[in-house]
C-alpha positions in Angstrom: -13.9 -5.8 -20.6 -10.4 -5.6 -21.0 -7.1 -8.3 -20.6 -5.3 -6.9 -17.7 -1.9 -8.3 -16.9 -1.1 -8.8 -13.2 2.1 -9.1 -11.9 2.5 -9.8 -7.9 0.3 -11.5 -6.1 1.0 -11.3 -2.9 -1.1 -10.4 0.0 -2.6 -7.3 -1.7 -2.3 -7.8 -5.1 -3.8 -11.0 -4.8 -7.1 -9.7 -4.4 -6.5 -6.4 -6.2 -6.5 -9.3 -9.2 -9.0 -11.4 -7.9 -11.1 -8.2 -7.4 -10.6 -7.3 -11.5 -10.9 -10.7 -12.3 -14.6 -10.5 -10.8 -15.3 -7.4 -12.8 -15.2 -9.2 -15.6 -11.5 -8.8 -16.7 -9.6 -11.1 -18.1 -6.7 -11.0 -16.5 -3.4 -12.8 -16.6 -1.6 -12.8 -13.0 1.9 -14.2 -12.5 4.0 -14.7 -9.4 7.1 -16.5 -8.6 4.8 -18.6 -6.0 3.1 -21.0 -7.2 0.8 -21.0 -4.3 -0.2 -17.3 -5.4 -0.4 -18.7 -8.4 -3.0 -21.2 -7.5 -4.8 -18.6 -5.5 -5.6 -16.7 -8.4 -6.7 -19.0 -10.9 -9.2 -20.0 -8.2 -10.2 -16.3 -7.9 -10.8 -16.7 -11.5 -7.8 -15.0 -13.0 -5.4 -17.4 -15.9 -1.8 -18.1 -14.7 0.9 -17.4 -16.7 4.4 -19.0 -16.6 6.3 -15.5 -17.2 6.1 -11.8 -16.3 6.5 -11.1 -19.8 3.6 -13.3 -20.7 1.4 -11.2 -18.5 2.1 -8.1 -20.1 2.1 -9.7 -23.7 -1.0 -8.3 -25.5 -2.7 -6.8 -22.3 -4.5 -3.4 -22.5 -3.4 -2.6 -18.6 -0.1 -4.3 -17.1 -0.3 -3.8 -13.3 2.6 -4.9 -10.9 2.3 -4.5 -7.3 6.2 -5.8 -6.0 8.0 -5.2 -2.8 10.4 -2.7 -3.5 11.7 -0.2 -5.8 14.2 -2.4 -6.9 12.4 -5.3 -8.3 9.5 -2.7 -10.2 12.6 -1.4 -12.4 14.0 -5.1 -13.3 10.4 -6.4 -14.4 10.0 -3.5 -16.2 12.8 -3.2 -17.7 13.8 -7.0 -18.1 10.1 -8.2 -19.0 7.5 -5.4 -19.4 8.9 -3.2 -22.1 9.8 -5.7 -24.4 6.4 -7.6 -24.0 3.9 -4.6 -23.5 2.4 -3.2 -26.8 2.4 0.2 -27.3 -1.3 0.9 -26.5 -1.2 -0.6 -23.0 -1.1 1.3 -19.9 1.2 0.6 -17.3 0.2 0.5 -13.2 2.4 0.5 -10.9 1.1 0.3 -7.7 3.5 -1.1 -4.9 4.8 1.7 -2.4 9.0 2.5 -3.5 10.7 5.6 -3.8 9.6 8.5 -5.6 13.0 8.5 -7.8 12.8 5.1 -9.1 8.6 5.5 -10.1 9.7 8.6 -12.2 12.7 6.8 -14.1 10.4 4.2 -14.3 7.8 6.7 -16.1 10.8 8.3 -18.0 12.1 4.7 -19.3 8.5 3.9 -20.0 7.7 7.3 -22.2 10.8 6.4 -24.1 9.6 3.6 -25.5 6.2 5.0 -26.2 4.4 3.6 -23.4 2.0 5.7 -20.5 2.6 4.8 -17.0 1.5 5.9 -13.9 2.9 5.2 -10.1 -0.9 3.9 -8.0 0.7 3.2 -4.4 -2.9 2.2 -2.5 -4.4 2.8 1.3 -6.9 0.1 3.2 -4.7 -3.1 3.8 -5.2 -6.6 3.4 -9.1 -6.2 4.1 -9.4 -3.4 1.6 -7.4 -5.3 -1.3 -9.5 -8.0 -0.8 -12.7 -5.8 -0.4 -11.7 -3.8 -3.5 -12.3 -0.6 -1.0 -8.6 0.5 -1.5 -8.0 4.5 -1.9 -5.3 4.6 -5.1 -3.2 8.1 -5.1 -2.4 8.3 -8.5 0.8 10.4 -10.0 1.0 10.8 -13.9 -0.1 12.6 -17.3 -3.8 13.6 -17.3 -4.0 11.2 -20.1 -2.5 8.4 -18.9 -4.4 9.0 -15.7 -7.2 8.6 -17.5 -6.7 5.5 -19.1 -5.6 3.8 -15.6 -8.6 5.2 -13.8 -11.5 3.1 -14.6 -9.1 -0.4 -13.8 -8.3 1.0 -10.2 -11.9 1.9 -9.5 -12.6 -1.5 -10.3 -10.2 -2.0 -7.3 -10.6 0.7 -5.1 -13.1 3.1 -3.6 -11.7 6.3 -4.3 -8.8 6.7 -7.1 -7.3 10.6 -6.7 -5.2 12.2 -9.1 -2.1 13.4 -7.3 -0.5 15.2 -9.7 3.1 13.8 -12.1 4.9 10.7 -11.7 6.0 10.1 -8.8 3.3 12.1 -7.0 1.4 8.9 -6.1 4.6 7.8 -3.8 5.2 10.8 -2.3 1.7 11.1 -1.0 1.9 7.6 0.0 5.0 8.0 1.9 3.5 11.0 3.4 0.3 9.6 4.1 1.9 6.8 5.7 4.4 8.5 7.6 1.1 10.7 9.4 -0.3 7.4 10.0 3.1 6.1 11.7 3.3 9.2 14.3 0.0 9.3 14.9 -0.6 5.9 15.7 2.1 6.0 18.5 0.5 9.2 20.0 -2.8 7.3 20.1 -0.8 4.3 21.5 0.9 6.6 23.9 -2.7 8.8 25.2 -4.0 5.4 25.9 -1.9 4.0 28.0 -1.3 7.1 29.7 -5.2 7.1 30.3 -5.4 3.8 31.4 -2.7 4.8 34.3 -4.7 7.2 35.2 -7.6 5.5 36.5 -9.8 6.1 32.9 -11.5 3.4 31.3 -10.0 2.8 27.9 -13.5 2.7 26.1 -14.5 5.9 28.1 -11.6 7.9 27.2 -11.8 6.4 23.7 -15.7 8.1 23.8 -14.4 11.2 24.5 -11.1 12.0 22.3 -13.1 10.4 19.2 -15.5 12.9 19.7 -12.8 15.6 21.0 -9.7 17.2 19.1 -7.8 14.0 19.5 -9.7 12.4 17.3 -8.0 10.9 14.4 -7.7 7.7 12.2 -6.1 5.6 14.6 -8.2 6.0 17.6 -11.6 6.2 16.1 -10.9 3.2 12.9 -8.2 1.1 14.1 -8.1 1.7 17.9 -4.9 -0.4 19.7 -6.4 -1.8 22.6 -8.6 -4.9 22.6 -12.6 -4.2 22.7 -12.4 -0.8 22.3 -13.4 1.3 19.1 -14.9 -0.8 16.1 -13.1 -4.3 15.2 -9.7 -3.8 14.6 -5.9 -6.1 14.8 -6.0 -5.5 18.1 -9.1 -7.7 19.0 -6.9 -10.5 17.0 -4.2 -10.2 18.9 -3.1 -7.5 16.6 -3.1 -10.1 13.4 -3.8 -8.7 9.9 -4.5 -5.5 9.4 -0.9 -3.5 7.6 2.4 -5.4 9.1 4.8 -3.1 11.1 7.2 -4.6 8.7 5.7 -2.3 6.2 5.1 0.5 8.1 8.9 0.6 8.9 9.5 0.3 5.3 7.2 3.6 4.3 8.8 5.3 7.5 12.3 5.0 6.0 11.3 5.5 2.0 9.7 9.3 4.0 12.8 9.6 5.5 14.8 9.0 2.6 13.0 11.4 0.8 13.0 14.4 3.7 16.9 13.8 3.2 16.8 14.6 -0.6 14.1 17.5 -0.4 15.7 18.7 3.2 12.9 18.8 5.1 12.6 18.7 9.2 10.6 15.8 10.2 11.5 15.0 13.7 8.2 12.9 14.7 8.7 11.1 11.3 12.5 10.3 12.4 11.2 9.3 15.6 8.5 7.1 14.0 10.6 5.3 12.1 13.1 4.6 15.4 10.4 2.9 17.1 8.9 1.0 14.4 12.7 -0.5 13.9 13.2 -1.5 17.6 9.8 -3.0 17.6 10.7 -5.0 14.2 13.5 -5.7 15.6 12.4 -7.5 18.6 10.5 -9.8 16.5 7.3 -8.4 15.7 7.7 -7.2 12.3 4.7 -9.2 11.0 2.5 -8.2 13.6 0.3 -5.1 12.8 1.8 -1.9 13.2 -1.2 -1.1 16.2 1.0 -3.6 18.3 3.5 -1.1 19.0 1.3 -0.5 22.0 2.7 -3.4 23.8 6.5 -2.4 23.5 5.2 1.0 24.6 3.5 -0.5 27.3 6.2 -1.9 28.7 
């Protein structure tokens, strides 16, 4: 087994590390909460007092931050000076697709492999260690992240580059975004029509409408498999977030030029939901500000 250091343990790379630390790891997790930090040692991974004291001597340094911004400071304030040379870098928090491949540039400078691993599942997946990791990088440095993500994940895919792991991501997520107001949107319209929302629910997930977030993660209470929704749409991926993978695809349509008018449109109502006050709700909760 290998030391891993783990930097960001929030509410999914908290039990990304807790999910290496039960494969056997040993794996040194820091956070600048010292609740997180408590979190982990009782998961059975060894705080640390410093970013760079995670990387220091670890074979794989993982960070999972919130934002584009604060992956290039610990990298470049903490985990290049600390990482050896041998180690392979992970990022896998969801920013833009221009900061993971200066990242990978500053990284290949100094002799280091690094790849961008932005994840799919959520909360239960993390914790699970079900996540899907899209993976951009070098075939070789691929290689030597892939057996620590599968100790995380159910299915690690090899997207291509750097920075081909956040442009799926954003893509993915953006896809999710429409479609889950168009699910939102069929439902309600259903419902108006007289239709039971479990009926109709039988028949699109069996029909052409069916997709991810009707037949996984359906919005309306008691319908469909457990999902937020039967929580009164707690858990499950914040809208918060979504919003924040809606505007990182925008962003990038802008730079590329490409027409994404459900993706602008997405992103629009995910902000006037936030907004209103519901940013940490699940993103399936849009259905109430669309039902109104």
């Amino acid at each position: 087994m290998a030391r891993i250091g783990f930097i960001g343990l929030g509410n999914m790379g908290g039990g990304m590390a807790a999910n290496l630390a039960k494969a056997g790891h040993d794996v040194r997790a820091f956070d600048l909460s010292e609740d997180a930090l408590a979190r982990a040692k009782a998961a059975g991974c060894l705080p640390v007092e410093s970013a760079a004291a995670a990387a220091k001597g670890a074979e794989a340094v993982i960070t999972m931050l919130p934002a584009g911004k604060h992956v290039a400071q610990v990298y470049e304030d903490s985990v290049f000076g600390a990482a050896d040379t041998g180690a392979i870098l992970i990022d896998c928090s969801t920013i833009d697709v221009d900061t993971a491949r200066r990242v990978a540039d500053a990284a290949g400078a100094k002799g280091l492999l690094a790849v961008d691993a932005p994840v799919s599942g959520g909360i239960a997946a993390a914790s699970a260690g079900t996540l899907t990791f899209m993976v951009g990088g070098g075939d070789t440095a691929f290689e030597r992240a892939e057996p620590f993500l599968s100790d995380m994940g159910k299915a690690v895919i090899h997207a291509g580059g750097n920075g081909a792991g956040q442009a799926s991501k954003i893509c993915n997520n953006m896809l999710l975004g429409a479609t889950m107001i168009a699910t939102c949107e069929a439902m309600l319209l259903a419902q108006k029509l007289g239709l039971d929302p479990q009926t109709f629910y039988d028949i699109a997930s069996v029909s052409s409408g069916s997709c991810w977030s009707l037949n996984t993660y359906a919005p309306m209470p008691g319908v469909g498999p457990q999902s937020p929704a039967d929580n009164d749409y707690q858990g499950g991926f914040a809208a918060g977030l979504m919003l924040k993978d809606l505007k990182l695809a925008m962003e990038a349509a802008g730079t590329v030029h490409a027409d994404t008018p459900m993706g602008q449109r997405a992103a629009e109502l995910y902000a006037k939901f936030a907004d209103e006050g519901n940013a940490g709700m699940d993103f399936s909760g849009i259905i109430k500000m669309l039902e109104r």
